[in-house]
PyMOL Python script that loads the backbone (N, CA, C, O; Angstrom):
from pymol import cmd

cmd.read_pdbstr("""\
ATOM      1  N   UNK A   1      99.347-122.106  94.392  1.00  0.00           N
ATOM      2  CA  UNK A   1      99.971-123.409  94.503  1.00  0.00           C
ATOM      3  C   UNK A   1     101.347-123.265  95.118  1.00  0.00           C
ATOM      4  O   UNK A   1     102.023-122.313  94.725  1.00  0.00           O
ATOM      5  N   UNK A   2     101.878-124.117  96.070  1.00  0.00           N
ATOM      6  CA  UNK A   2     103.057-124.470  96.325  1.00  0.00           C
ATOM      7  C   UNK A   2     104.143-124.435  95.725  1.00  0.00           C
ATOM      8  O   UNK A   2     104.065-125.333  94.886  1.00  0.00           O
ATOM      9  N   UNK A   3     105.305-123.848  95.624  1.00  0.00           N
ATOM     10  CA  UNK A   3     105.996-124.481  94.593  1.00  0.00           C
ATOM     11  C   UNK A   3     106.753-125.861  95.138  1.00  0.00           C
ATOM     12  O   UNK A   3     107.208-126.079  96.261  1.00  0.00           O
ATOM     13  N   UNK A   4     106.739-126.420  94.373  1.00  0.00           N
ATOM     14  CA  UNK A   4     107.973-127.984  93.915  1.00  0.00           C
ATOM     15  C   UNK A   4     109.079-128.112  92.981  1.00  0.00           C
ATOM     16  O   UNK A   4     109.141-127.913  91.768  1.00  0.00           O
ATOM     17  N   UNK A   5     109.990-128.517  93.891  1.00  0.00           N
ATOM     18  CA  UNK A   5     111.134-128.873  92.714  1.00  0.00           C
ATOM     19  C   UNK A   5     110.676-130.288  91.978  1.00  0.00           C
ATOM     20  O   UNK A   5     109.973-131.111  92.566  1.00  0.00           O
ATOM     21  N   UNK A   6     111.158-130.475  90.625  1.00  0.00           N
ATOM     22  CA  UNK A   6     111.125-131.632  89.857  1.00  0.00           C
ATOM     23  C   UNK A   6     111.886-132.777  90.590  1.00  0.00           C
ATOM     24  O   UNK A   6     113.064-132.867  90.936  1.00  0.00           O
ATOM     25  N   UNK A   7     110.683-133.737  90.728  1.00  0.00           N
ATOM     26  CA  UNK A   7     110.907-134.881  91.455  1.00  0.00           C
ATOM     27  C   UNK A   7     110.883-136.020  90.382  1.00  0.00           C
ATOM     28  O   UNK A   7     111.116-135.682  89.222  1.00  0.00           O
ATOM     29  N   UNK A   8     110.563-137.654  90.717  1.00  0.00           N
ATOM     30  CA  UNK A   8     110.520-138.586  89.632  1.00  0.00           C
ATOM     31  C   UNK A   8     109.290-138.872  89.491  1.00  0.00           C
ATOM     32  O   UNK A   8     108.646-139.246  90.472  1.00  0.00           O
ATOM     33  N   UNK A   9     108.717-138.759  88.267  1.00  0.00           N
ATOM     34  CA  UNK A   9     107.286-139.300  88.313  1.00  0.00           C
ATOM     35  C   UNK A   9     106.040-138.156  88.119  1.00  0.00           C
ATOM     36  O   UNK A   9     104.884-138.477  87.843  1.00  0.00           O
ATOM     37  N   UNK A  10     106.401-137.071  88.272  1.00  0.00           N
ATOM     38  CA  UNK A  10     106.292-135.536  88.476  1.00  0.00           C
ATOM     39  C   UNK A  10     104.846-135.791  87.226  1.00  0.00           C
ATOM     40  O   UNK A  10     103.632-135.818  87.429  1.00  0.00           O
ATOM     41  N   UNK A  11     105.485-135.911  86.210  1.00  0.00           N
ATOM     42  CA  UNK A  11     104.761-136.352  84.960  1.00  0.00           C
ATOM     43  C   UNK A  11     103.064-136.977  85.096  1.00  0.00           C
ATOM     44  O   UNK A  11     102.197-136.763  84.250  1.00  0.00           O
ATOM     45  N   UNK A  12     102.923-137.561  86.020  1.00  0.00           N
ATOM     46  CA  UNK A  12     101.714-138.684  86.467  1.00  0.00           C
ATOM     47  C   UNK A  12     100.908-138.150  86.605  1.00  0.00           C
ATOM     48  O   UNK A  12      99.788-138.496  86.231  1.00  0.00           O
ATOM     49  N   UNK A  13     101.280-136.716  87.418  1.00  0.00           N
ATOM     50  CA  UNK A  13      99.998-136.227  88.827  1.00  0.00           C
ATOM     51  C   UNK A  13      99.491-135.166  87.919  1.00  0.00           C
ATOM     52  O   UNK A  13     100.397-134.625  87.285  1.00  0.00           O
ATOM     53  N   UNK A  14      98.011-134.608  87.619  1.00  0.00           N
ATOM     54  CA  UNK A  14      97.240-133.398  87.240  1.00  0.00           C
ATOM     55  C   UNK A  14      97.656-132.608  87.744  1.00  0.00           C
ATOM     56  O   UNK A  14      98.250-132.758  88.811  1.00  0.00           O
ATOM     57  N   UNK A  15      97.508-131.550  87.201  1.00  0.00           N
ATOM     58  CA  UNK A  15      97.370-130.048  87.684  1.00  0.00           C
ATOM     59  C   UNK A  15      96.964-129.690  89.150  1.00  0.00           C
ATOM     60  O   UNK A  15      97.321-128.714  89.811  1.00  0.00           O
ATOM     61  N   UNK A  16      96.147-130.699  89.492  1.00  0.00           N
ATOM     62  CA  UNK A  16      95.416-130.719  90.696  1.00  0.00           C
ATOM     63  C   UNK A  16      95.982-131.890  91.863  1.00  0.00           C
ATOM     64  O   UNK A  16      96.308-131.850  93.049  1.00  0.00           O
ATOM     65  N   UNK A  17      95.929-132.500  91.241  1.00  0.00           N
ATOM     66  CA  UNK A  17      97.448-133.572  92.045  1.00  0.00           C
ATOM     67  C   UNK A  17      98.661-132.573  92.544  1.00  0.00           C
ATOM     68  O   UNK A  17      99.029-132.194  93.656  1.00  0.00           O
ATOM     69  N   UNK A  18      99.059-132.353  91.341  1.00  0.00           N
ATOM     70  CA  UNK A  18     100.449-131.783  92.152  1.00  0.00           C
ATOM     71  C   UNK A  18      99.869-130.426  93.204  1.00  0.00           C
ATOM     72  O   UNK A  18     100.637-130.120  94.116  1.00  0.00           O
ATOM     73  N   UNK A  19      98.424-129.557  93.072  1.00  0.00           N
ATOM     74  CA  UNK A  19      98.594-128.745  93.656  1.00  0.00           C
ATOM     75  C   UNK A  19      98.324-128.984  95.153  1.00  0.00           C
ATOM     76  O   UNK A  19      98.705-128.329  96.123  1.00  0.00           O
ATOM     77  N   UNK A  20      97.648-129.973  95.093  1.00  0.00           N
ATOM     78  CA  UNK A  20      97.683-130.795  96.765  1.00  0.00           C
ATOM     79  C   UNK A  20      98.871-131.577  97.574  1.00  0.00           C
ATOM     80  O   UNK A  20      99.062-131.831  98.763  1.00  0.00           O
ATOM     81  N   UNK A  21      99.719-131.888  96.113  1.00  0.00           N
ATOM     82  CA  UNK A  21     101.055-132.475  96.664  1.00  0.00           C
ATOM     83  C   UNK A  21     101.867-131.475  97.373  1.00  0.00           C
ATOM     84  O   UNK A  21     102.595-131.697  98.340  1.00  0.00           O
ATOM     85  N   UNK A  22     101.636-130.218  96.716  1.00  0.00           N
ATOM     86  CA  UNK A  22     102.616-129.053  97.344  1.00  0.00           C
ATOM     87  C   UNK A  22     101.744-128.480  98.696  1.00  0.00           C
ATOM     88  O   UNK A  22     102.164-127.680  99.532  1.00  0.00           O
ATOM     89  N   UNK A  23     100.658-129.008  98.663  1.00  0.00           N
ATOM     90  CA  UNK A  23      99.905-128.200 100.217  1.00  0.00           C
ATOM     91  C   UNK A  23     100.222-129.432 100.839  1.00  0.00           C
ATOM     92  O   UNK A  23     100.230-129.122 102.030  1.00  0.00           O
ATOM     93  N   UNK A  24     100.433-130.391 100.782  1.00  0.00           N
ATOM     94  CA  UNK A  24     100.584-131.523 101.926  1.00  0.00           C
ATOM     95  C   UNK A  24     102.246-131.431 102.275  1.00  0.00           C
ATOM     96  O   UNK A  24     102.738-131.609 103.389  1.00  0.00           O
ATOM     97  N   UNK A  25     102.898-131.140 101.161  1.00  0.00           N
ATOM     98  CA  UNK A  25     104.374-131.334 101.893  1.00  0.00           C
ATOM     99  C   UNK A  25     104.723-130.363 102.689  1.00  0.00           C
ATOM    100  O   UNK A  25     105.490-130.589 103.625  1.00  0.00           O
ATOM    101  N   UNK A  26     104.052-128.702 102.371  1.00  0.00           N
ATOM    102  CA  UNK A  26     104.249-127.634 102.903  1.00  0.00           C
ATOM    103  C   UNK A  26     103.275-127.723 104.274  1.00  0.00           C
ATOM    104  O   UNK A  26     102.982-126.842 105.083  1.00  0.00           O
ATOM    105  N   UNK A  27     102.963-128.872 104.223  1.00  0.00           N
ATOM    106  CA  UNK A  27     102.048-129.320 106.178  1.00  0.00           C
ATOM    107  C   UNK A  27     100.707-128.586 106.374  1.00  0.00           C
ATOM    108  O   UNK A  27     100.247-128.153 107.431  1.00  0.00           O
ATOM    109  N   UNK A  28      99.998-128.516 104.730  1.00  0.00           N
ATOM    110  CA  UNK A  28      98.699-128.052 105.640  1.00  0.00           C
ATOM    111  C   UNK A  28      97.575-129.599 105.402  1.00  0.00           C
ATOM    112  O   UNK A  28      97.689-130.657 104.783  1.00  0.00           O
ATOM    113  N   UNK A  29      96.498-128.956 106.298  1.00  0.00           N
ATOM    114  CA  UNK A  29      96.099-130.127 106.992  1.00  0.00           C
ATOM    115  C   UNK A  29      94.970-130.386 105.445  1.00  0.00           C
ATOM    116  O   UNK A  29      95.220-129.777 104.405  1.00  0.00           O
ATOM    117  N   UNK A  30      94.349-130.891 105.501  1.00  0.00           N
ATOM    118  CA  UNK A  30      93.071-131.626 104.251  1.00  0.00           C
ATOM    119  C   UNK A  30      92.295-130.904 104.207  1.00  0.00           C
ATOM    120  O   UNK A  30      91.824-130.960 103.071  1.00  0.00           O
ATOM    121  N   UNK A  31      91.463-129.673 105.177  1.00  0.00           N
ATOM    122  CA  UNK A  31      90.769-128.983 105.628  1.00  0.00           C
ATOM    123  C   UNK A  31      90.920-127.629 104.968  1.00  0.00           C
ATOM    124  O   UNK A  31      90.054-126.952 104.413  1.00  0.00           O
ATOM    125  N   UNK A  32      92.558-127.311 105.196  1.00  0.00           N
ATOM    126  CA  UNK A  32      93.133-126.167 104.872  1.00  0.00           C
ATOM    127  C   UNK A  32      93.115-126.312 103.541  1.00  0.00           C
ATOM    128  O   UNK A  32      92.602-125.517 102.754  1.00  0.00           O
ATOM    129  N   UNK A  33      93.657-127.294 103.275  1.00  0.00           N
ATOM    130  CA  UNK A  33      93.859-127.317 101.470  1.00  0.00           C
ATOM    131  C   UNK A  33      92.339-127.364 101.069  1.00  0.00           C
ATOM    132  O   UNK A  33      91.904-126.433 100.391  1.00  0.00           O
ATOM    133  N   UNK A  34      91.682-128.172 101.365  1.00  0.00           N
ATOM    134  CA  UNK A  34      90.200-127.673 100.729  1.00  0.00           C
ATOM    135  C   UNK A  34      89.491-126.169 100.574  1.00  0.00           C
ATOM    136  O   UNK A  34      88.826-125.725  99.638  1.00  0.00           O
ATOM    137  N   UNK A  35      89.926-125.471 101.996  1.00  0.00           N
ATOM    138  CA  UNK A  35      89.369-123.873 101.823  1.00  0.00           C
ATOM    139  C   UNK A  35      90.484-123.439 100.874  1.00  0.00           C
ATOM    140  O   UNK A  35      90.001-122.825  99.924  1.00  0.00           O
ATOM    141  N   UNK A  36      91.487-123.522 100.825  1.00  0.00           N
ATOM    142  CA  UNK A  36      92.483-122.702  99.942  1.00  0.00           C
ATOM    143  C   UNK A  36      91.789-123.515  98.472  1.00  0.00           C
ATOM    144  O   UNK A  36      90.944-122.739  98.026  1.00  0.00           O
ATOM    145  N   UNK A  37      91.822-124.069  98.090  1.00  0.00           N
ATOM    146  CA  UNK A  37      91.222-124.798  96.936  1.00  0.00           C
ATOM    147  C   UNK A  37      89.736-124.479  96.622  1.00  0.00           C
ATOM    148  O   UNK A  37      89.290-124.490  95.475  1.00  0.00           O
ATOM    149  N   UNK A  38      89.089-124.227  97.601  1.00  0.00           N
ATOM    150  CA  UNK A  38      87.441-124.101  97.625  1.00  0.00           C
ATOM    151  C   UNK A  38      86.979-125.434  97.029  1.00  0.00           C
ATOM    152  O   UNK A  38      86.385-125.366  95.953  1.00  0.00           O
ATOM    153  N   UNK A  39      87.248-127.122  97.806  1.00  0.00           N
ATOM    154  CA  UNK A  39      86.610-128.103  97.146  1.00  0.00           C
ATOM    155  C   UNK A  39      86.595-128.449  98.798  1.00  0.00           C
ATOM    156  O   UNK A  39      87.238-127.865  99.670  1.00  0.00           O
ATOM    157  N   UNK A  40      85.649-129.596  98.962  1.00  0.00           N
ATOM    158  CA  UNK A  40      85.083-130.429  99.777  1.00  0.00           C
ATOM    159  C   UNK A  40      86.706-131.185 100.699  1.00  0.00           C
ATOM    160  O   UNK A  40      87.652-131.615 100.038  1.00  0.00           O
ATOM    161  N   UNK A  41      86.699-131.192 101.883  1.00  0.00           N
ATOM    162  CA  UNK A  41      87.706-132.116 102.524  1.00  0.00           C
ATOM    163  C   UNK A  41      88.024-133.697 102.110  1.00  0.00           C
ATOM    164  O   UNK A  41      89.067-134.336 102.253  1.00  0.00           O
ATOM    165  N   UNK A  42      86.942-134.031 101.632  1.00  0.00           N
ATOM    166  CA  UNK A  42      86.989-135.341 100.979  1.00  0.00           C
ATOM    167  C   UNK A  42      87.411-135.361  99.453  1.00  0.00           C
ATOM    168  O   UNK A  42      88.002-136.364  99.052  1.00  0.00           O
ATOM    169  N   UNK A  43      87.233-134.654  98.853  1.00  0.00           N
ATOM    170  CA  UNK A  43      88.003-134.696  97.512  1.00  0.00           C
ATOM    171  C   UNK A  43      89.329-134.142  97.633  1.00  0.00           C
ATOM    172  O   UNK A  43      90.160-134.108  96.725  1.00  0.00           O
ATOM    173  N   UNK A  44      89.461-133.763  98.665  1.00  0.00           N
ATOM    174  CA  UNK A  44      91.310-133.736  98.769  1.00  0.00           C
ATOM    175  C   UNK A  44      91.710-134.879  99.390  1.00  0.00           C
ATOM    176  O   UNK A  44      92.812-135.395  99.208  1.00  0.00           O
ATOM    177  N   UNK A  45      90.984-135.240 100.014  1.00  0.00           N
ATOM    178  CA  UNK A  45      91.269-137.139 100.772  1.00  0.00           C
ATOM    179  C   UNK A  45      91.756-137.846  99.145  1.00  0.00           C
ATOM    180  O   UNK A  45      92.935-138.002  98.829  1.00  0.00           O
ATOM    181  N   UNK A  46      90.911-138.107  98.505  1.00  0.00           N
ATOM    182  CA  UNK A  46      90.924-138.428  96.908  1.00  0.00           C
ATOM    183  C   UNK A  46      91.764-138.263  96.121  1.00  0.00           C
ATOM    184  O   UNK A  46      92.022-139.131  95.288  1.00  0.00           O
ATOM    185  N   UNK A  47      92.586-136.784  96.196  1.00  0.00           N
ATOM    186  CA  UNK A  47      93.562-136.972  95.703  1.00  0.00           C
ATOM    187  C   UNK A  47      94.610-137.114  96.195  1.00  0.00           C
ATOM    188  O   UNK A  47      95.725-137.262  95.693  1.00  0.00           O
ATOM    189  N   UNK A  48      94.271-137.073  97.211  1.00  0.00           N
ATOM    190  CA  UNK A  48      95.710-137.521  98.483  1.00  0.00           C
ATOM    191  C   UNK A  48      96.132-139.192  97.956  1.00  0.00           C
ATOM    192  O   UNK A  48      97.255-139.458  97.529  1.00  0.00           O
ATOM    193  N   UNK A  49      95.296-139.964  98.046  1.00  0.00           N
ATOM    194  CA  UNK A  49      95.186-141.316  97.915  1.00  0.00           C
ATOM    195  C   UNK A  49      95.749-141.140  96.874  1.00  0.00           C
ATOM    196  O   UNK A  49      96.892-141.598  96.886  1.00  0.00           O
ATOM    197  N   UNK A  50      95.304-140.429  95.483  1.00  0.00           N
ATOM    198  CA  UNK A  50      95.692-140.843  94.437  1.00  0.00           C
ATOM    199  C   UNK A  50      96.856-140.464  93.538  1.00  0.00           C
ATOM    200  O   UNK A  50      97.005-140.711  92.341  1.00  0.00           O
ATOM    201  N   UNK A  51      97.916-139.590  94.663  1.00  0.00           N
ATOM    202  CA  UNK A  51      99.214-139.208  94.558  1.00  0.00           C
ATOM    203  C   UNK A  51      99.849-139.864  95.644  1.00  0.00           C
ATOM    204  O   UNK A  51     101.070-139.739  95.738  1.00  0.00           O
ATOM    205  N   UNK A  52      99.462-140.289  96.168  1.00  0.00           N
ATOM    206  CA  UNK A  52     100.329-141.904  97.344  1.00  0.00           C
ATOM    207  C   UNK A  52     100.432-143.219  95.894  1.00  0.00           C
ATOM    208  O   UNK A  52     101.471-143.682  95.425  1.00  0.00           O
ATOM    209  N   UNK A  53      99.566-143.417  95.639  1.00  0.00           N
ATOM    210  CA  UNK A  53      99.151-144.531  94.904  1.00  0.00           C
ATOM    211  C   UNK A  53     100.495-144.069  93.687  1.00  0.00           C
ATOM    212  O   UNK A  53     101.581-144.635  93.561  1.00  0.00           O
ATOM    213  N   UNK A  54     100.111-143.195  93.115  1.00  0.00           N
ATOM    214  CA  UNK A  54     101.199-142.378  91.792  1.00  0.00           C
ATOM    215  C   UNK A  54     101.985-143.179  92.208  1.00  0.00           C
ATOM    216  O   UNK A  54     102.141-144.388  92.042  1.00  0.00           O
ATOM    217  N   UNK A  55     102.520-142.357  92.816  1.00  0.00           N
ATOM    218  CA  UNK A  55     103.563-142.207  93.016  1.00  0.00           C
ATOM    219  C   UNK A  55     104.582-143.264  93.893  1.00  0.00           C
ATOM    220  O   UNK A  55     105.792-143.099  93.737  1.00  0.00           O
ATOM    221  N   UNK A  56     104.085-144.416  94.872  1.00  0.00           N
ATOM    222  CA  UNK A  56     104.281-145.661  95.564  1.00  0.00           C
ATOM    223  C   UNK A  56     104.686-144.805  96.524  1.00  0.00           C
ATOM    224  O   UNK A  56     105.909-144.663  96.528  1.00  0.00           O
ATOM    225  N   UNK A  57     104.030-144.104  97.444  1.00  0.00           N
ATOM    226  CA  UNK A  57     104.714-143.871  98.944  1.00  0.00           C
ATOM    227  C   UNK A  57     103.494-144.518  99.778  1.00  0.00           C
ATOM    228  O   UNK A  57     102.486-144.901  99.184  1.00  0.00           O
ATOM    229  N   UNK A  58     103.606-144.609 100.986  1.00  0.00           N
ATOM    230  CA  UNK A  58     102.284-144.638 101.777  1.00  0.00           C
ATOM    231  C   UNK A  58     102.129-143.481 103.185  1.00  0.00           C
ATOM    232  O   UNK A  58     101.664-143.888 104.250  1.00  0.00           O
ATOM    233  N   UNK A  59     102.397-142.627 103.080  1.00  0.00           N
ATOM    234  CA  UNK A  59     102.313-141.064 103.824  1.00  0.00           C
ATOM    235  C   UNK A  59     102.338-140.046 103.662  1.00  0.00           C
ATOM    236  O   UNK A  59     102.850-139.884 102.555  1.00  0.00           O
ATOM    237  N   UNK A  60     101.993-138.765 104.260  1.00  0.00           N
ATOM    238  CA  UNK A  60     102.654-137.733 103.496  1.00  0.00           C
ATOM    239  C   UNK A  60     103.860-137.786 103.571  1.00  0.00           C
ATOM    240  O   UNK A  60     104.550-137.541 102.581  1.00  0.00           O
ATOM    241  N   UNK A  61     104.514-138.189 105.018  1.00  0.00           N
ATOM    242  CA  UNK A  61     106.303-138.091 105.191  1.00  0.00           C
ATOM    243  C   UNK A  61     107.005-138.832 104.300  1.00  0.00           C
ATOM    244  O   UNK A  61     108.198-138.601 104.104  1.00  0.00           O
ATOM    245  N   UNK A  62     106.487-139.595 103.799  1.00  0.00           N
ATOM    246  CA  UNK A  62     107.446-140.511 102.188  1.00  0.00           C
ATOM    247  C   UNK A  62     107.004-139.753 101.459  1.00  0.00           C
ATOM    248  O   UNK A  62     107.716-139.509 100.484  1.00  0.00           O
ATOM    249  N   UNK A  63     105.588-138.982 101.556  1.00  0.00           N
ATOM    250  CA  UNK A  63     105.832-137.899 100.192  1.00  0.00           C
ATOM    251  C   UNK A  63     106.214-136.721 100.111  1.00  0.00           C
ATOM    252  O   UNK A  63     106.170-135.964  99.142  1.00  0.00           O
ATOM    253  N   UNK A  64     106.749-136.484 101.550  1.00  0.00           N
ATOM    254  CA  UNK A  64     107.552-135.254 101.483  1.00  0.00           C
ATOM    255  C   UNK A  64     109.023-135.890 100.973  1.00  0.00           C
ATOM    256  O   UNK A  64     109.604-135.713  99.902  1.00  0.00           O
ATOM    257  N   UNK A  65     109.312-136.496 101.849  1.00  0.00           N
ATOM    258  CA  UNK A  65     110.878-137.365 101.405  1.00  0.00           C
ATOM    259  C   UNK A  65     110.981-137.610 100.086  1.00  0.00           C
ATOM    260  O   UNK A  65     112.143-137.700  99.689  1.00  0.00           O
ATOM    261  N   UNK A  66     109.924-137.779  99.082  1.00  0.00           N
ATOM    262  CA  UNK A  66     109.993-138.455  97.837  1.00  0.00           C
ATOM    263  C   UNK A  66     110.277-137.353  96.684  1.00  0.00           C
ATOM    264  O   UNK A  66     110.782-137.387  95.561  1.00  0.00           O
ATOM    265  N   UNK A  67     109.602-136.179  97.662  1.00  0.00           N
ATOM    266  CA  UNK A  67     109.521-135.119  96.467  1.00  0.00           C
ATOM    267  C   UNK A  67     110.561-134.218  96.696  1.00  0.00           C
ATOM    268  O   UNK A  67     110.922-133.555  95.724  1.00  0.00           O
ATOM    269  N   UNK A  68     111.162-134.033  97.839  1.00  0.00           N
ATOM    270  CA  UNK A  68     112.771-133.382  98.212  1.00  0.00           C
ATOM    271  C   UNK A  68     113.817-134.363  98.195  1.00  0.00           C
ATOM    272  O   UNK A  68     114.964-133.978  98.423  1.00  0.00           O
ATOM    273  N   UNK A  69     113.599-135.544  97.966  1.00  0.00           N
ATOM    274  CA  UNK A  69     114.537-136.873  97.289  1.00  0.00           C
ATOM    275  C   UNK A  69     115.681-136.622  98.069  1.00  0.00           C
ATOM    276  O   UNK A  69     116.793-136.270  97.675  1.00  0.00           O
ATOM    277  N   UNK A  70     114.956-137.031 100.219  1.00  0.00           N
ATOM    278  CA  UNK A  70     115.427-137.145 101.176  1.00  0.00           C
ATOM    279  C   UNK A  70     115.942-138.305 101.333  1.00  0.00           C
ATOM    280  O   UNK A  70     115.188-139.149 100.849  1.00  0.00           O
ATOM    281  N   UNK A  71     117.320-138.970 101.997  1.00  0.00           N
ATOM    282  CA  UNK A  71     117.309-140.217 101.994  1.00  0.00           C
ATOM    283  C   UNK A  71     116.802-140.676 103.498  1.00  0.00           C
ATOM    284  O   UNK A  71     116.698-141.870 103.777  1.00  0.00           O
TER     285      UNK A  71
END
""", "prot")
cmd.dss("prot")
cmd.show_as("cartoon", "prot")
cmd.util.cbc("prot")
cmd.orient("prot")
């Protein structure tokens, strides 16, 4: 897993949430994080959605910004 600094909301996301949060901010693609994960490209779609949603961003770039609490 990625590491992350403590962001707001941090609390929300699974084990598995945050470990896709840290492959998306660190720029790998849905594909990549699925082989590094060994799950399907679409269940990282899934939780992609469902750490946008968490968390109120709508991108990865607001969720990179959100989680390095860029202004």
């Amino acid at each position: 897993m990625q590491t992350l600094p403590a962001f707001p909301n941090r609390s929300l996301l699974s084990r598995r949430q945050l470990e896709v949060t840290g492959c998306l901010v660190h720029g790998l693609t849905n594909k990549e994080i699925a082989r590094k994960m060994e799950i399907s490209p679409r269940t990282v779609e899934d939780y992609r959605f469902q750490v946008l949603r968490k968390l109120g961003v709508r991108n990865t770039i607001e969720l990179t910004r959100f989680v390095y609490q860029l202004n």
